[in-house]
C-alpha positions in Angstrom: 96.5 -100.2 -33.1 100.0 -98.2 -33.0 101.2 -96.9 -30.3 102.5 -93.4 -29.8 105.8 -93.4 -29.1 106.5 -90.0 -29.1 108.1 -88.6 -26.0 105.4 -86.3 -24.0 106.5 -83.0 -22.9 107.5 -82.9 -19.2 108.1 -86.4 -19.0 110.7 -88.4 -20.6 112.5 -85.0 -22.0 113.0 -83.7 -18.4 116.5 -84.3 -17.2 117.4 -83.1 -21.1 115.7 -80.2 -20.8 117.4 -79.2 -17.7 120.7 -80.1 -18.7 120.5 -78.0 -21.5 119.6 -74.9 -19.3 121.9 -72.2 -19.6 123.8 -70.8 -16.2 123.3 -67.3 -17.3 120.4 -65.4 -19.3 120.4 -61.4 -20.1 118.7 -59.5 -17.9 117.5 -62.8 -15.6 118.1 -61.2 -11.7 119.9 -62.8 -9.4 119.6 -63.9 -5.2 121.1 -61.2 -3.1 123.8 -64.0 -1.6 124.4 -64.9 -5.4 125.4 -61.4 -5.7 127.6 -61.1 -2.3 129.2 -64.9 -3.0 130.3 -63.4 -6.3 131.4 -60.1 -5.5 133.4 -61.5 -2.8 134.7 -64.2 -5.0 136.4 -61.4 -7.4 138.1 -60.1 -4.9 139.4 -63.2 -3.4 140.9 -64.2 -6.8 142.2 -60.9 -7.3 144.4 -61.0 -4.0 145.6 -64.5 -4.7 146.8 -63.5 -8.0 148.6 -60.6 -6.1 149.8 -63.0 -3.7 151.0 -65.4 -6.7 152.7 -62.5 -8.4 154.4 -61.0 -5.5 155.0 -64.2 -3.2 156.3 -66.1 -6.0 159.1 -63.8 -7.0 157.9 -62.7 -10.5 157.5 -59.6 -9.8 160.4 -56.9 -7.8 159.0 -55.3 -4.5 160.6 -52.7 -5.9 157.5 -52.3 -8.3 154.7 -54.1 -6.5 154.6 -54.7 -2.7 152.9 -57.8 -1.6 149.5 -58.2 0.5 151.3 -58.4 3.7 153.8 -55.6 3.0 150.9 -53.2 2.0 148.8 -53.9 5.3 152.3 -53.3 7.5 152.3 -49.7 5.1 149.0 -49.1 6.0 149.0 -49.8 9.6 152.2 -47.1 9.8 150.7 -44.6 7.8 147.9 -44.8 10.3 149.3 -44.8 13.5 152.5 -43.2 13.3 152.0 -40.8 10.2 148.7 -39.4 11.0 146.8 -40.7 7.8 143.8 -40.1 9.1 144.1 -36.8 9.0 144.8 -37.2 5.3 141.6 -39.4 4.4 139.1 -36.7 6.2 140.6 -34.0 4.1 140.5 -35.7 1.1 136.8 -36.7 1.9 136.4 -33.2 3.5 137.4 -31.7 -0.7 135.6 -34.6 -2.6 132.3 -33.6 -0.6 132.5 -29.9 -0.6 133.4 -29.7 -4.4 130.6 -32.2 -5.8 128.0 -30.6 -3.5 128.9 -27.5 -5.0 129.0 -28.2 -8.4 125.0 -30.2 -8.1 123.9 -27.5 -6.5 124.5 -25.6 -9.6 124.3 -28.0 -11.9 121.0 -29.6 -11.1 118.7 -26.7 -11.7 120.7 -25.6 -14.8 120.0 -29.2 -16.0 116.3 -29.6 -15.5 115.9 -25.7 -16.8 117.8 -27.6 -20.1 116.1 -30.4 -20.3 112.0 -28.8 -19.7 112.6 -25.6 -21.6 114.0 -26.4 -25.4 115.1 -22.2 -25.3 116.9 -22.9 -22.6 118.9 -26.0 -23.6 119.6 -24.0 -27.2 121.3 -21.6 -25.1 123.2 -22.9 -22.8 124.1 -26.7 -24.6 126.8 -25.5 -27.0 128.6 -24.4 -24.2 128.1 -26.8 -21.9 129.2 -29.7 -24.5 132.1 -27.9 -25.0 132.9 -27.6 -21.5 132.2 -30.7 -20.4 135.6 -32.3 -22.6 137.9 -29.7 -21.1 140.1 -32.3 -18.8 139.9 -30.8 -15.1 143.6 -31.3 -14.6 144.4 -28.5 -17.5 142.6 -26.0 -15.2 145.1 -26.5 -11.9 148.1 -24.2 -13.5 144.8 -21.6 -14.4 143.5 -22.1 -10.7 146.4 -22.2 -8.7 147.7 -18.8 -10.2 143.9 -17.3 -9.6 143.0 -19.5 -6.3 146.5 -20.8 -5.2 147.4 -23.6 -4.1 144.5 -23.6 -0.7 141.4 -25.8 -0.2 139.4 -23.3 -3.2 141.6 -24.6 -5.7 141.2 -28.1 -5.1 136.9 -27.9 -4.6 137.3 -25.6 -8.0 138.9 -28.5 -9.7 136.7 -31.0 -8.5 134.1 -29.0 -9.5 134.9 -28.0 -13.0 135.2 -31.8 -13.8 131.7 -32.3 -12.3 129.7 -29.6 -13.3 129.0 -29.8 -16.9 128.9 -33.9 -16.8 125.8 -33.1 -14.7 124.5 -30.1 -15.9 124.5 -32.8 -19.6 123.2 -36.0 -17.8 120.3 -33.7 -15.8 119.4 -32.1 -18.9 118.9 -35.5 -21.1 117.4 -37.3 -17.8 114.4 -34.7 -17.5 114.3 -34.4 -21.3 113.5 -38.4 -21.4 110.4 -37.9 -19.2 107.6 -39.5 -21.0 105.9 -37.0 -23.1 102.3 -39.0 -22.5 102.4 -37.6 -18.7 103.5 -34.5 -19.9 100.2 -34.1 -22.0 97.8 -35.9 -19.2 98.8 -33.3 -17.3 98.2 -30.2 -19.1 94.9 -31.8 -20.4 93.4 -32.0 -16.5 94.6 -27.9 -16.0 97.8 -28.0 -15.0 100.1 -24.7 -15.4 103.8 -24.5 -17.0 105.4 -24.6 -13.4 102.9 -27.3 -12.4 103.9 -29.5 -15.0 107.9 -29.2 -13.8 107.2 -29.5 -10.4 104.3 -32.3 -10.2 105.5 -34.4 -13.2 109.2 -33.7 -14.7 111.1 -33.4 -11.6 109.3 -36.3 -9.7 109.2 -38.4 -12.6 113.2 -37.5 -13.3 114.2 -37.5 -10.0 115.4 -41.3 -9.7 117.6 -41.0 -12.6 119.1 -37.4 -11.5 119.7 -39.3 -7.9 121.7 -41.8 -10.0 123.4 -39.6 -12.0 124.5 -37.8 -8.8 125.6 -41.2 -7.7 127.6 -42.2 -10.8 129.3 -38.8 -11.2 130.7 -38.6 -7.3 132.8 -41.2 -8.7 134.5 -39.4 -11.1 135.1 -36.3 -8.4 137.4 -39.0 -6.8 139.9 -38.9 -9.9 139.2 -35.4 -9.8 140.2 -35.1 -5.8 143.5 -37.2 -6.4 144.4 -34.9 -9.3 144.5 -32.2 -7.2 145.9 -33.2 -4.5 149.1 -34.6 -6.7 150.1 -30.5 -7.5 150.8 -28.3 -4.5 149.2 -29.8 -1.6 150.3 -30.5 1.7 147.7 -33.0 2.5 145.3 -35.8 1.3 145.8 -39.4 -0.4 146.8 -38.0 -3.2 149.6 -36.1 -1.2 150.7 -39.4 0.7 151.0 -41.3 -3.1 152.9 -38.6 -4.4 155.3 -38.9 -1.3 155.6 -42.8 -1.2 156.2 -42.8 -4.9 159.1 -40.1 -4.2 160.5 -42.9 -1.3 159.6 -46.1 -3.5 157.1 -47.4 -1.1 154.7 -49.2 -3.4 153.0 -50.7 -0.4 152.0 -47.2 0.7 151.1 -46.4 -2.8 148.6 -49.3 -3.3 147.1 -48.9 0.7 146.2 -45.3 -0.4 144.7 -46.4 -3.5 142.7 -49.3 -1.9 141.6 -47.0 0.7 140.4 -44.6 -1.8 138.5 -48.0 -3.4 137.1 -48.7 0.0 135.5 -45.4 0.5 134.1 -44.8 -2.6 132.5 -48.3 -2.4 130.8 -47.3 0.8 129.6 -44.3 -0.4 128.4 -46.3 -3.6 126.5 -48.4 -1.1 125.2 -45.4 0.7 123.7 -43.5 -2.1 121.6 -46.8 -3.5 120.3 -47.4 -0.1 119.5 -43.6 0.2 118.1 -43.3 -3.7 115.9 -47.0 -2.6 114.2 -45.0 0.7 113.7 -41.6 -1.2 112.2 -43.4 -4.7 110.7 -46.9 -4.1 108.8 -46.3 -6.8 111.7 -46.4 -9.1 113.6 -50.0 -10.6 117.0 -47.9 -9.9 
């Protein structure tokens, strides 16, 4: 009688089988302190590269101020040059030109994306638009606008607008077309079918959109502020760059990193409450 040598699954293949387990695997979801360990852990090697760079004399003050220079920088533009001030109005334009240009640009988009007449209409234009850098505009804006608080929202909101107006449109175009037809098959009118089905069932992604697309008013905001403003971030950089101080220079631009990751955070938490139904 022979006697099966063969290895049985679970058993003698174990330890193998574990050790050959990859780390990673697409798409496989992490713990939530995975994800904070490793976020942080960036960051930590990031500032101890700085450090390495700028403490170990390879690279000139002159061009890159270290960790500990930047946070003196910082603390003075705080408390003895009123940066404050400078953040909130910065914040103050990003806010006020972004709102504007969704409240626009959300209706025009879902208008695109549920009615194709619509969308033949207006999507020339807006694709032409929406490659038009927002910066060209400022000469354009400060001779219509000057050089006030309109001419920086106008700038953020020409580089907004028509990125949203695009990404609305194409969101609310992707609604499945099944629901679509359920719904017109149990009675429902034109304008039911938009409010009760398209919107709702587009409205996680449009809240994302929104969320991804305040990021790119902050480039807008900085823009701005670098041409004829008295105030701001951008204003500060454009002075310490002017004096040399790199440390001043790289606190703004961390501060600006620091808000914008906040907000990040905020609008995810908001977008979770308002659409649990969604994998956003």
């Amino acid at each position: 009688m022979k006697m099966d040598t063969r290895v049985k699954p679970g058993y003698g293949d174990r330890g193998s089988r574990y050790r050959h387990q990859p780390i990673m695997k697409p798409l496989a979801p992490i713990s939530s302190p995975a994800r904070v360990v490793l976020g942080i852990s960036f960051f930590v090697l990031f500032v101890a590269g700085w450090s390495f760079a700028t403490f170990g004399g390879f690279v000139s003050k002159t061009f890159l101020a270290n960790p500990v220079t930047m946070i003196e920088d910082g603390w003075f533009l705080l408390t003895k040059q009123g940066f404050l001030f400078d953040i909130g109005m910065t914040i103050w334009r990003v806010v006020g030109g972004f709102v504007l240009a969704a409240l626009v640009a959300v209706p025009l988009g879902i208008l695109m994306g549920a009615y194709k007449p619509v969308e033949a209409f207006l999507e020339p234009f807006v694709s032409f638009a929406r490659y038009l850098p927002a910066s060209a505009f400022i000469p354009l804006l400060i001779l219509w606008a000057g050089i006030g608080e309109l001419q920086k929202l106008l700038v953020i909101f020409i580089g907004s607008v028509f990125q949203l107006v695009l990404m609305v449109a194409v969101a609310v175009g992707s609604v499945r077309r099944d629901l679509v037809e359920a719904s017109l098959t149990l009675g429902a009118k034109d304008d039911g079918v938009l409010r009760r089905v398209l919107i709702p069932s587009a409205a996680p992604e449009i809240a994302e959109i929104l969320r991804l697309v305040l990021g790119w008013a902050w480039t807008y905001v900085i823009v701005a502020e670098l041409i004829g403003s008295s105030s701001g971030i951008g204003h500060m950089i454009i002075d310490s760059q002017a004096l040399l101080a790199t440390g001043q220079i790289i606190f703004g631009i961390i501060v600006i990193g620091i808000i914008g990751l906040i907000s990040d955070y905020v609008f995810k938490a908001i977008n979770k409450r308002l659409f649990p139904w969604s994998i956003i």
